[in-house]
Every structure is written in C-alpha cells, then in structure tokens.
LOKOL-431802 format. One record per residue (C-alpha): residue in one letter; x, y, z. Coordinates in Angstrom, 1 decimal. Last residue first. Example, Ala and Ser with C-alpha at 12.3 -4.5 7.8 and 13.67 -1.06 7.14 Angstrom:
2
 r     xx     yy     zz
 s   13.7   -1.1    7.1
 a   12.3   -4.5    7.8
//
This chain:
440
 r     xx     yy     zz
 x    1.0 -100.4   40.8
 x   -2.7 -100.3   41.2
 x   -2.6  -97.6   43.9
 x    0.1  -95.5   42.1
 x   -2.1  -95.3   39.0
 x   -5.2  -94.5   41.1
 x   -3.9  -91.5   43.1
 x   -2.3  -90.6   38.8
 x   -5.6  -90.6   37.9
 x   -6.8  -88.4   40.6
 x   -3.9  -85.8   40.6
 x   -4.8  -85.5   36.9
 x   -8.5  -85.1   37.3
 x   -8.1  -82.5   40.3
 x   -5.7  -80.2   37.7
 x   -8.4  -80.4   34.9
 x  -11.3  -79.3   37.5
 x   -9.2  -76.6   38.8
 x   -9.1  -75.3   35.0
 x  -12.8  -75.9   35.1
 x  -13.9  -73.9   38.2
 x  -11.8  -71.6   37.4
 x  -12.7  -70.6   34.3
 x  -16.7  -70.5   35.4
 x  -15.6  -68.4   38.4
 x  -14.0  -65.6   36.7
 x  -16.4  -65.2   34.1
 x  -18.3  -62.1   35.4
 x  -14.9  -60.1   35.9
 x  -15.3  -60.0   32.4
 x  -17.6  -57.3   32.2
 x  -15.0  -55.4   33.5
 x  -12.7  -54.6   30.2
 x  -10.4  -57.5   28.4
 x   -7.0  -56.9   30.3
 x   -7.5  -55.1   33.7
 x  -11.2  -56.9   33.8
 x   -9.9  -60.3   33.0
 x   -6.6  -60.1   35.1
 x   -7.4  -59.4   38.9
 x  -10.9  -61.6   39.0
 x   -8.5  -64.4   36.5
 x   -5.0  -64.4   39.3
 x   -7.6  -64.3   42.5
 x   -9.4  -67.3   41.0
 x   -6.9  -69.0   39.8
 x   -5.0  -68.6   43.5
 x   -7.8  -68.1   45.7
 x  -10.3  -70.8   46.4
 x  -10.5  -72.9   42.8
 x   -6.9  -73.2   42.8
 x   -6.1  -73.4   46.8
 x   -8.8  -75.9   47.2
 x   -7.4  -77.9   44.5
 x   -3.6  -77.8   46.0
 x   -4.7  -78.1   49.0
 x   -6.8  -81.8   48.5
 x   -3.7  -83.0   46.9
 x   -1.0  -81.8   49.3
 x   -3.2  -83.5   52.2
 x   -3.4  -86.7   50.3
 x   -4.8  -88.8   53.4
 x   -7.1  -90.5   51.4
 x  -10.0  -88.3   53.3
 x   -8.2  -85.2   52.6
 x   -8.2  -86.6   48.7
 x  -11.5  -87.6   48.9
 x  -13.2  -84.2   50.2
 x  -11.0  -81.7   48.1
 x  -12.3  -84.2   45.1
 x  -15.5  -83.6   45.8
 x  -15.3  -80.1   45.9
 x  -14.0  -80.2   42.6
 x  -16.6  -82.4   41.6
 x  -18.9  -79.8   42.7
 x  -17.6  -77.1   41.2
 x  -17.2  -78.4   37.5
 x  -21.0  -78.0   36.6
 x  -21.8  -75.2   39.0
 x  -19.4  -72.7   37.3
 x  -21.9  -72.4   34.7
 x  -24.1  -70.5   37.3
 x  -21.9  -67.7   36.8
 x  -22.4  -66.5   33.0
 x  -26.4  -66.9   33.5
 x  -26.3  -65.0   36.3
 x  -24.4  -61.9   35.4
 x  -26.2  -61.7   32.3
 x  -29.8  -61.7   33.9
 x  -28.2  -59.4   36.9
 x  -27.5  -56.2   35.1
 x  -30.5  -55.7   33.4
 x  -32.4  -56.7   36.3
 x  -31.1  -54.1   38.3
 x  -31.8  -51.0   35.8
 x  -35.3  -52.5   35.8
 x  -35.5  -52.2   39.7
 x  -35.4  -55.3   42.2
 x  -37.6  -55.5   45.1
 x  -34.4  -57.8   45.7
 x  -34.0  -61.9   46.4
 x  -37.5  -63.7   44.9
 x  -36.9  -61.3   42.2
 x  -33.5  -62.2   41.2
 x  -34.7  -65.9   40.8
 x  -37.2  -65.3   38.6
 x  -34.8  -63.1   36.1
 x  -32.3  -65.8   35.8
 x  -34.9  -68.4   34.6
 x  -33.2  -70.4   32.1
 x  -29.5  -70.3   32.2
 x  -29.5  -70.7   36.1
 x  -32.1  -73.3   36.6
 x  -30.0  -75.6   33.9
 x  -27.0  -74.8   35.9
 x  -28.6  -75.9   39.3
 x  -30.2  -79.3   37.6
 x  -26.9  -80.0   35.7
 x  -24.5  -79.7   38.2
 x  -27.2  -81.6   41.3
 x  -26.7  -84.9   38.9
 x  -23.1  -84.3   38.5
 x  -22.5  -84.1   42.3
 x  -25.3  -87.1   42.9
 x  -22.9  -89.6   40.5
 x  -19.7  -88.2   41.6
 x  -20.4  -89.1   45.5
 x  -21.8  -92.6   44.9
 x  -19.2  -93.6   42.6
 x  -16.7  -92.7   45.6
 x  -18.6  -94.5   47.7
 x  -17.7  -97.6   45.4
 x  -13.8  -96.7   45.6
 x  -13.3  -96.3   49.0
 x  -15.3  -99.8   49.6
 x  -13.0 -101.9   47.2
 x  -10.2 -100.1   48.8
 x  -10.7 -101.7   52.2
 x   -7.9 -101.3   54.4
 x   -9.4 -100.9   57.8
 x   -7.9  -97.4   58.4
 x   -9.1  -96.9   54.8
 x  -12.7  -97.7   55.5
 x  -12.8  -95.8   58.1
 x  -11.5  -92.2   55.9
 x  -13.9  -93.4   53.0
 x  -17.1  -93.7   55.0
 x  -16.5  -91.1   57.2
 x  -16.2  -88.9   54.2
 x  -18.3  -90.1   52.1
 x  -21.4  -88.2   53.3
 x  -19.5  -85.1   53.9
 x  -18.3  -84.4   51.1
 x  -22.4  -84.9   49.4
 x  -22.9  -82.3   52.3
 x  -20.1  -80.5   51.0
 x  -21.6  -80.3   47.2
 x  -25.3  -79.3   48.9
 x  -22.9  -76.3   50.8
 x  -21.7  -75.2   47.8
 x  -24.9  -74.9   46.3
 x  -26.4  -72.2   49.1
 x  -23.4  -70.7   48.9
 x  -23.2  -69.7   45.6
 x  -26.7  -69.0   45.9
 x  -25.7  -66.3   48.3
 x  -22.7  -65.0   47.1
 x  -25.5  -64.2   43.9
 x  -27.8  -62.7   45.6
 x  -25.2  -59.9   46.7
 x  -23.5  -59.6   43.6
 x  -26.5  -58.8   42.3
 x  -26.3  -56.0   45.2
 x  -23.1  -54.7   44.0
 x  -23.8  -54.7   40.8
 x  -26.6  -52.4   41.3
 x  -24.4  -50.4   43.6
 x  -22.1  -49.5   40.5
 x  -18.9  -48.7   39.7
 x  -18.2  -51.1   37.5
 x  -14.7  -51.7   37.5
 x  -13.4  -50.5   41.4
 x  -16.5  -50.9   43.1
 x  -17.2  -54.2   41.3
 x  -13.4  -55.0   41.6
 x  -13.7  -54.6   45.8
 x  -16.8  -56.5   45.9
 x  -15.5  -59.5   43.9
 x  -12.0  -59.0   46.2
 x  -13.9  -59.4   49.1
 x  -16.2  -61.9   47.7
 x  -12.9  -63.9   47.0
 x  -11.1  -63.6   50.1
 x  -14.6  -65.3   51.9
 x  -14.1  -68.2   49.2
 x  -10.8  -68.2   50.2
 x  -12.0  -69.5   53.9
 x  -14.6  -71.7   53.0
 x  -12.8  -73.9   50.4
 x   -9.3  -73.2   52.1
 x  -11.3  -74.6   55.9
 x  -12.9  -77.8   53.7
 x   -8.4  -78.8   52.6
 x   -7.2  -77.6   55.8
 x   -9.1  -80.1   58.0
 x   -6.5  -82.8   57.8
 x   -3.5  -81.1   58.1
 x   -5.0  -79.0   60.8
 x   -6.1  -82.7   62.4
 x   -2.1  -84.1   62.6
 x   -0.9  -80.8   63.6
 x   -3.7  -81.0   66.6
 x   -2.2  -84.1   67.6
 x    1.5  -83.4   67.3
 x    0.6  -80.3   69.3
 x   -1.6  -82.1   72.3
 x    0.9  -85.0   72.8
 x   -1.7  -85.8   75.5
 x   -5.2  -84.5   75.4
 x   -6.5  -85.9   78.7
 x   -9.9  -87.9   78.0
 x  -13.6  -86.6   77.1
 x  -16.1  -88.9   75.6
 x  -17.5  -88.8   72.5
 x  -19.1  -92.1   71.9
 x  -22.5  -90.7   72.5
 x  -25.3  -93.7   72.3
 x  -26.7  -93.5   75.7
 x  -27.2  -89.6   74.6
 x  -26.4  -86.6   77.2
 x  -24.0  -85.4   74.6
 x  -26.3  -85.8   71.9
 x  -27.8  -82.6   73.8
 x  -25.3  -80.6   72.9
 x  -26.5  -80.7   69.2
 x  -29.7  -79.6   70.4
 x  -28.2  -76.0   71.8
 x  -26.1  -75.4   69.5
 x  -28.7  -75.3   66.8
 x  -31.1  -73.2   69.3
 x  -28.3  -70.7   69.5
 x  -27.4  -70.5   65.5
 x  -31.7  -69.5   64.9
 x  -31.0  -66.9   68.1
 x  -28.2  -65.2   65.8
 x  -29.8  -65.3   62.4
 x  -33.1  -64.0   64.0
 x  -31.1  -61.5   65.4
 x  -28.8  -60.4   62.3
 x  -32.7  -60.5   60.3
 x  -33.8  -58.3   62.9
 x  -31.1  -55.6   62.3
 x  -32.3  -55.8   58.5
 x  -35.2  -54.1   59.5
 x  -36.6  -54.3   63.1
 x  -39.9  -53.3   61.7
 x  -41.9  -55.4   64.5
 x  -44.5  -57.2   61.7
 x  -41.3  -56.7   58.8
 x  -37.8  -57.9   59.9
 x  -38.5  -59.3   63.3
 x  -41.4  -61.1   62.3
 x  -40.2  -62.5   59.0
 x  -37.1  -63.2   60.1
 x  -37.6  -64.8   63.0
 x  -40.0  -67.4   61.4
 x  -37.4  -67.8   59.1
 x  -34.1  -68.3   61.2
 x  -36.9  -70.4   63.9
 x  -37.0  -73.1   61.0
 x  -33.0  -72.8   60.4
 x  -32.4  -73.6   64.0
 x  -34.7  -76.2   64.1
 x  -33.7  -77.9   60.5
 x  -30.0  -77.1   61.7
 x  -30.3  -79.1   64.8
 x  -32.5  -82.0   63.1
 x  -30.0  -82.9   60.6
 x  -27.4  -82.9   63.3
 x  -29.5  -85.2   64.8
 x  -29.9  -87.4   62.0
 x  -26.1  -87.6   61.4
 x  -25.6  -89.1   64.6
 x  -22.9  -92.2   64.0
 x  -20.0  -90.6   66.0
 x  -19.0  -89.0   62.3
 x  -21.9  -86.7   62.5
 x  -21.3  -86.0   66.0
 x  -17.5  -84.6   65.3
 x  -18.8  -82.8   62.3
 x  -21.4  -80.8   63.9
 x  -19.3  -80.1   67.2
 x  -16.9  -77.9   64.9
 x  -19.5  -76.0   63.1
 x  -22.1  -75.6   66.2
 x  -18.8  -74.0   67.7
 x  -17.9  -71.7   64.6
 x  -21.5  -70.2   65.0
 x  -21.9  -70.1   68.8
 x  -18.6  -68.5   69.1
 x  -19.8  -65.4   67.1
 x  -22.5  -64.5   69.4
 x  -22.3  -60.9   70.3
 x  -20.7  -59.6   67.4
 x  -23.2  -61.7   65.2
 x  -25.9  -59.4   66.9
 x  -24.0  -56.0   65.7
 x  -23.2  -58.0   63.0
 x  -26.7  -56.4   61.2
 x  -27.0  -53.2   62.3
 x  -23.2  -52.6   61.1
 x  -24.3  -54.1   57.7
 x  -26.8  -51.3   56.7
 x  -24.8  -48.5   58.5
 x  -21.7  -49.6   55.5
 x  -23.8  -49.6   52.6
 x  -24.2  -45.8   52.2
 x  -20.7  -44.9   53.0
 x  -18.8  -47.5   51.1
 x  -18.8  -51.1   52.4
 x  -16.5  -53.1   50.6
 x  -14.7  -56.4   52.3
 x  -12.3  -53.9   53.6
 x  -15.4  -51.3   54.9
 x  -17.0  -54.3   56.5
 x  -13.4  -55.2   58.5
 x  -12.8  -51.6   59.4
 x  -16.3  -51.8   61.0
 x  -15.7  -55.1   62.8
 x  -12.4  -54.3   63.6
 x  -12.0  -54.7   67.7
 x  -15.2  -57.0   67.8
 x  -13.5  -59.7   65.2
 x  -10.2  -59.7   67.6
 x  -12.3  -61.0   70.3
 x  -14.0  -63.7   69.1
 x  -11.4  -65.0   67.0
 x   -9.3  -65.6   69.9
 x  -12.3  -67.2   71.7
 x  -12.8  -69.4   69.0
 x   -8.9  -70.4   68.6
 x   -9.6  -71.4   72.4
 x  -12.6  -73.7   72.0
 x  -11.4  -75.1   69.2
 x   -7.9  -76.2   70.3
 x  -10.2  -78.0   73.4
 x  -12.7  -79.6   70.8
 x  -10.0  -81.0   68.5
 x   -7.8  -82.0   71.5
 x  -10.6  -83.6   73.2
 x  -12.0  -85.8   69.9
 x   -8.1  -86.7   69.0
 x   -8.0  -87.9   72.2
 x  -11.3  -90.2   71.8
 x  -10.0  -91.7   68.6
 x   -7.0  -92.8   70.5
 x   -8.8  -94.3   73.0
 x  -11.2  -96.0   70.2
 x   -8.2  -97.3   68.5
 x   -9.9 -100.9   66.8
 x   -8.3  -99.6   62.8
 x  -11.9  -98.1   61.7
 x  -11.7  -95.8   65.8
 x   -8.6  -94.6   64.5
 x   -9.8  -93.5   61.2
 x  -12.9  -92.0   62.4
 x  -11.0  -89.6   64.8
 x   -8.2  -88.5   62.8
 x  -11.8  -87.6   60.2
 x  -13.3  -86.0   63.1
 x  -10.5  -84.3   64.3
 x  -10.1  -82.5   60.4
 x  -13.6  -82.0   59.9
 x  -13.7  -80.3   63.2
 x  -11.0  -77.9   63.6
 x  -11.0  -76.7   60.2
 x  -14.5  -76.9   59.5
 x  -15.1  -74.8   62.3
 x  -12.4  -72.3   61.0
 x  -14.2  -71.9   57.8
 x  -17.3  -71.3   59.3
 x  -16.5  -68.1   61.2
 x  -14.8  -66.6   58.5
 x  -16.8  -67.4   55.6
 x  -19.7  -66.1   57.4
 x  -17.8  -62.6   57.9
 x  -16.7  -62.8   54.0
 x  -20.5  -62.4   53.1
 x  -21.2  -59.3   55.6
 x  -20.2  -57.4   52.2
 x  -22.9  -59.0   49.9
 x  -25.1  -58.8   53.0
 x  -25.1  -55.1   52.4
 x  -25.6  -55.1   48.7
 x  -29.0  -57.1   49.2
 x  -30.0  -54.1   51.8
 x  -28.8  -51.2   48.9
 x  -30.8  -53.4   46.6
 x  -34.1  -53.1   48.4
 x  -34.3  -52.5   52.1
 x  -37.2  -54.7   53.2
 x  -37.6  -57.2   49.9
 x  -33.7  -57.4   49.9
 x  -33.4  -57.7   54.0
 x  -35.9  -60.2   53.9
 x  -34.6  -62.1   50.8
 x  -31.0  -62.0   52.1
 x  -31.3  -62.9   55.5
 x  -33.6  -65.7   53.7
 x  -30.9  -67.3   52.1
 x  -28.4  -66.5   54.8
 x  -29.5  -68.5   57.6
 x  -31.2  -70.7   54.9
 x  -27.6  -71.8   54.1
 x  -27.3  -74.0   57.1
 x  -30.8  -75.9   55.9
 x  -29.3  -77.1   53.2
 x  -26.4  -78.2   54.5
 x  -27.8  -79.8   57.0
 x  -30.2  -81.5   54.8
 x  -27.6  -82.6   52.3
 x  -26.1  -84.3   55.5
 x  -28.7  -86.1   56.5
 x  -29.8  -87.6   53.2
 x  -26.2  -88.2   52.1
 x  -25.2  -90.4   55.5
 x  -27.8  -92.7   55.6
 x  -28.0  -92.8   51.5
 x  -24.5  -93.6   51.5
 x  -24.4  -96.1   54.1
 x  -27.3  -97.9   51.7
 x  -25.4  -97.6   48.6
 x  -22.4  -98.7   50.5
 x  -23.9 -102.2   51.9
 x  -22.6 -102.2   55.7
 x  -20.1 -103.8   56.3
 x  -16.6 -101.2   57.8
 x  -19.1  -97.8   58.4
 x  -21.3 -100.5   60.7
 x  -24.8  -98.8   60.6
//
C-alpha cells in the first residue's frame, strides 16, 4: 500500500492489525513465563519474574532505540523521493546496533546477580531468577536484535511478517513452556529456555525478509555515521524512555515493597501485575506503531490532512482498548490473579486492592503513549521526551518516593494512576499548542 494515497482507514487497518499482533504476541514471552513459573513455584516464582522484569526492559528498550528511531529517519526520506538516503540511515541504524548490543552483552554477564539483587532479589528469590537468566545470559543479543530489525521491516512495507515472527516465536514460548516447565520438570529454568529458543526462531524468520524480492533494505556505506546516528537517537528516544524507565520503575516498585510492606506476597502481586502492565503497553505501542510510518511519510511529503486523520485513528482504538482493560480490572481482579499464582488467601487479599487501584492507570496511558509516538513522529523530540520522561520516571519516581513516606504504604498503589493522568494533562497542552502553531 502506498503510505503517501492510500485511503487512511484502510493503511491503518494494514498496519494496526499486524502490529497489535506483534505486540501481543511479544508479551506472551512473559505472560506465560509468569503463569508457568507461578503455577510451578507459587508466589515466591511470580515474585522472581517480578525482579527479572527490569532485565526485559533493558534489552528492549535499546532496540526500540536504535530501530524506531532509523526506521522513522528512514521512512521520512524515502516519503520525500531519498531512497539512498533512506538506505544509509538503514546501515547506520543496524551497524550502531550491532555494536551497542554487543557492549550490552557483555557488561550484563559481569553483574547479572548484583543486577537481580538491585532490582530486589532477597535471599530466597534471588536462586529463582538466576535459573532463569542463566539462558537470557546466553542469548541477550537475539532479543534487542529481533527489536531493532522488527521496526526497520515493518516500515519497509512487511508488517505481516513481523506478525508472523512473533506469532511463531511466541507459539513455540508456550509449547516450550509447558513441557519444559512441568512434563521434563525443568522448573522455572525451562520457562528462561523456552523464552530464549521462542526469541531465536523470531530472529530467525525476520531474517528471512532479507532474502525477499520485495526487501528494500539494502546495505550501503554509512557515511557521516555520527550525525546520522544523532539524528535516529533523537528520534528513538521518546519509545526507548517508555521502555527503559519503565524497567527503573519496577525496580524502585520492588525496592519500596521490600522497604514499606515487607512482604513476599506483595512482591509476587507485584509480579502479575509488571506483567499485565506490559502486556497492555505493548497493544498501546502497536497502535504507535501503526501510525507511525504513516505520519512520519506523510510529513516528509507534506500532507497534514493525512497526519491528522491517522491520528483519529490512533485515539479512537487507544480509548476503546482504556475502557475494555480497566473495566476487566475493577471487576474480576481475583480471576485474573489465579490464572497467574497458585495463589494463597493471604495473597488474594493483597492483590484484589492492588489491582483494582492500578488498572485505572490504563485509561490515560495509552494516549500518553500515543502521544510519545506522534510527537517523535512530528519531529517534536522535546515533546515526545518530556511525556515519556513524566509518566517513565520523573512523576512516577517523585509519587512511588512520596505517597508511602507521606501518607503510609498503601499508597504506593496509586502511583501509576496519578501519573498516568498528570502526564496526560501535560501531553494535552503540548498537543494543542502543536496545533495552534500549525494553524498560525
């Protein structure tokens, strides 16, 4: 489909469907790490994964930097006739990648266990999630890789394959789960290698587009290298802060549950609940990532008619999925913890509360995700920052700090839902005053 003609509602729906899928099916790597391991090892398993948490955060967040941010330099110059320079921006994306990962690689392995015990372990937990990475330890550049080349083939027209990487990948996750975990009693060691094998296949069919008559990413020299890959950080760094401080903040959710509330129970809610957290963040990014490419060629060819109408699209399926997810939330809390943990009494009576507090952050998150999307894509850098920044780490850090010291720690609880919508009231002003200027 031409990004520059085609009928938007239709561009949408090729680009949404796709994308919601690989989201969806991205988070079923650790959606159903987290039901084996909390049906296998109980809470103390569910509390594990709440610490290897920030570890996915990590890895993915630097993908998304690297490769939202080349692929949206690269859509824009290929929407204003620059397919050369789109194809640099492609090698110095994938090059910078390919050594950050590397780096990342390594320094991960040497602090792995220091690294658990920072994002919370304590003495029991900490065994529990060393089984685990020990598989991630040995794979980790497969997981920021498939990240980075995901975006880059999405935006070269091939957003059904990428939908079919993740569906494989995530297909084999719970197969391998569910024999590794229980029939061969590999525990939650088994879950880390189902995870790891599940990322391996991914990779391994998005290479393939590659080999594609239709692949338009094509390897040239990556001249002016540093300007480029300034130019693509600045881009990217709005989707990396979502991921990234979203990893700070489960580590500083674990630390204040240790610290507050004392309690493994917690912990372990906590657990399920990182996990649903990202299970819906990742719908809002795939609705982020459907307009996208849309908006970003669209305003290399100067078309703010378009920009505007996919915008619509985007907010309209956000609020939809707000109410749906938060309505699930407030009325069948209990439900959902028992899919996750062979969950005691004493656990459900601190998880109903819990959950119905924090799925009311749903309603304003995803059109602050959103809005990180279409500002980054508008080329309002600061914009897109500043909102990631709030909702990522700097409200959220200031409230998960604050409500507990000043109001006892049963507050900590309503972090997120006061973040989300103070964020949101900051994103609405920068986006009226985007519109002002634009009309003026």
């Amino acid at each position: 489909m031409d990004l520059l003609s085609t009928d938007i509602r239709k561009l949408y729906a090729h680009y949404l469907f796709p994308s919601l899928g690989s989201a969806l099916v991205i988070t079923i790597y650790s959606l159903v790490d987290t039901i084996a391991v909390g049906q296998s090892a109980g809470p103390n398993g569910a509390a594990a994964m709440a610490v290897i948490g920030p570890v996915w955060s990590m890895m993915i967040s630097f993908g998304l930097l690297l490769g939202i941010g080349g692929a949206a330099m690269m859509s824009m110059r290929r929407g204003s006739g620059k397919e050369q320079e789109g194809r640099r921006y492609f090698s110095v994306g994938i090059l910078a990648a390919g050594v950050f990962t590397l780096f990342l690689w390594g320094f991960f392995n040497l602090v792995a266990e220091d690294m658990l015990v920072f994002f919370g372990a304590d003495a029991e937990i900490l065994p529990l999630a060393m089984e685990y990475v020990f598989w991630v330890r040995l794979a980790l550049p497969v997981f920021t890789m498939a990240t980075v080349l995901a975006a880059y083939i999405r935006n070269d027209g091939a957003p059904g394959l990428c939908m079919a990487a993740v569906v494989t990948g995530g297909l084999f996750n719970v197969v391998g789960d569910w024999l590794f975990v229980f029939p061969l009693g590999m525990g939650i060691s088994g879950a880390g290698l189902a995870t790891v094998l599940g990322q391996a296949i991914q990779m391994g069919i998005l290479c393939t587009h590659f080999l594609s008559k239709k692949n338009g990413l094509h390897w040239v020299r990556p001249t002016g290298f540093f300007r480029a890959l300034g130019e693509i950080l600045r881009l990217g760094v709005s989707p990396f802060l979502i991921d990234f401080t979203n990893g700070l903040l489960i580590c500083l959710f674990n630390i204040q549950i240790v610290r507050c509330l004392q309690s493994n129970d917690a912990l372990s809610v906590y657990g399920v609940v990182c996990t649903l957290v990202a299970l819906i963040q990742a719908l809002y990014n795939g609705v982020g990532q459907a307009i996208q490419p849309i908006i970003s060629s669209n305003l290399g060819a100067k078309q703010p008619e378009r920009i505007r109408a996919a915008l619509g699209q985007g907010v309209r399926t956000v609020l939809l999925m707000g109410v749906v997810v938060t309505a699930v939330g407030l009325l069948f809390p209990r439900q959902l913890i028992c899919i996750f943990i062979r969950a005691t009494e004493s656990v459900l009576a601190v998880g109903e509360p819990v959950f119905r507090i924090h799925f009311l952050a749903f309603l304003p998150m995803g059109l602050n995700i959103l809005c990180g999307y279409y500002f980054q894509s508008m080329l309002h850098t600061r914009e897109g920052m500043t909102v990631s920044l709030l909702r990522g780490i700097l409200l959220s850090g200031t409230l998960i700090l604050l409500l507990p010291a000043l109001l006892g720690g049963e507050m900590i609880w309503w972090t997120m839902p006061i973040t989300e919508a103070l964020t949101l009231a900051v994103a609405a002003v920068f986006a009226c005053r985007m519109r002002k200027n634009a009309a003026t």
